[in-house]
C-alpha positions in Angstrom: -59.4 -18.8 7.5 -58.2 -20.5 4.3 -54.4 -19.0 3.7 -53.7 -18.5 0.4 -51.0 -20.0 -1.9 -48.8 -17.8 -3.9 -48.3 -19.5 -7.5 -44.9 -19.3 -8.8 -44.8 -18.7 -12.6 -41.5 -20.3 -13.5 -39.3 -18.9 -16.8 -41.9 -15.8 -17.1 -39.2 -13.2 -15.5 -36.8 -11.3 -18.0 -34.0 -12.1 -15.5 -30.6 -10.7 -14.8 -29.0 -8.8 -17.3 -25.8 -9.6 -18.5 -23.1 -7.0 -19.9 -20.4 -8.2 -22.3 -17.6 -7.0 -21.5 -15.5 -8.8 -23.7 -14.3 -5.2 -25.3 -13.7 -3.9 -22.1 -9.9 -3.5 -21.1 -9.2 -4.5 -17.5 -6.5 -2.4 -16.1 -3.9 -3.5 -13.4 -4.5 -1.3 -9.9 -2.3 1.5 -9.5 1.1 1.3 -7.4 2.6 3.3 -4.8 6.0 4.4 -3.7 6.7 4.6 0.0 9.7 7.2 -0.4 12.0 8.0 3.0 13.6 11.5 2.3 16.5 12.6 4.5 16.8 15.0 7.1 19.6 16.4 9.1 18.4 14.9 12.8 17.2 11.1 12.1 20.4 8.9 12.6 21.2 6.6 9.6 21.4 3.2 11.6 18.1 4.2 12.8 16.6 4.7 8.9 18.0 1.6 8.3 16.4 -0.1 11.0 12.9 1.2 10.2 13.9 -0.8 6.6 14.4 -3.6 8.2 12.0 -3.8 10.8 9.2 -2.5 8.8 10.2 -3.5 4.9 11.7 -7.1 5.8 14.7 -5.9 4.1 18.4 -7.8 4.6 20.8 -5.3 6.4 23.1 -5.0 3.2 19.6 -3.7 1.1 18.3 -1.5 4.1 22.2 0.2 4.2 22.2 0.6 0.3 18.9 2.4 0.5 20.0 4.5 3.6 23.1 5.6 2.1 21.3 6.7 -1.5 18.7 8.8 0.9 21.7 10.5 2.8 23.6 11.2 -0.4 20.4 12.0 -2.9 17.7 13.4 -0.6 15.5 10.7 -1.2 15.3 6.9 -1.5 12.4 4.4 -2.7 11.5 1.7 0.4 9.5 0.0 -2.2 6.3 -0.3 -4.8 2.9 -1.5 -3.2 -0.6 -1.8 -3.8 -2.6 1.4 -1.8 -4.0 -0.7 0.5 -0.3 -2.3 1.4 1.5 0.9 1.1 -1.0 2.7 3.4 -0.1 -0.1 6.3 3.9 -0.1 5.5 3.2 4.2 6.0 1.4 3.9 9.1 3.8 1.2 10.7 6.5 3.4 9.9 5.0 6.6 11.0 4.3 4.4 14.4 7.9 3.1 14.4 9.1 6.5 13.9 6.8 8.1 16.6 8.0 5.8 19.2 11.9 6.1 18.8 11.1 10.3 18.6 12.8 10.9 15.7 11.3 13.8 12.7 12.0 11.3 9.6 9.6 11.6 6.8 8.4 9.0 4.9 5.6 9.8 2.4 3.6 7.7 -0.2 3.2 8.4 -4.1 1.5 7.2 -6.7 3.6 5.3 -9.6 
């Protein structure tokens, strides 16, 4: 049996399309706030040391940010991407699950 040859027509295809997007504006992604809010149980050393175990923060920051949660209700850990700000959650919520205590930490976006 004689196989037979495929003939390649090269430059015969229309090809791949390509958009301009020159008019297009790119936009940055959108940023989230991972927000501690305060509660009447969770000890403050051990907000701050969720700050600086999980948020690499210096001891002086952490404490600044504990004290505006106990005296505002609230206090901002800091801004991530979603992708960043989902892993920072979950560490904390891991962190926070295996010291028992009820502090909630919640993500929003910017």
């Amino acid at each position: 049996m004689a196989q037979k040859k495929k003939q390649r027509k090269e430059g015969t295809g229309t090809g791949i399309g390509v958009k301009d997007r020159s008019g297009e504006k790119l936009e940055p992604p959108k940023k989230y706030k991972i927000i501690l809010h305060n509660d009447d149980y969770t000890p403050m050393e051990f907000v701050t040391a969720v700050l600086i175990d999980v948020f690499h923060m210096s001891f002086d920051k952490a404490n600044a940010i504990t004290k505006m949660v106990h005296n505002e209700g609230k206090g901002i850990a800091g801004v991530y991407s979603r992708e960043i700000a989902e892993m920072k959650l979950l560490r904390c919520h891991q962190h926070i699950k295996n010291h028992a205590h009820p502090l909630l930490i919640t993500m929003e976006a910017e």
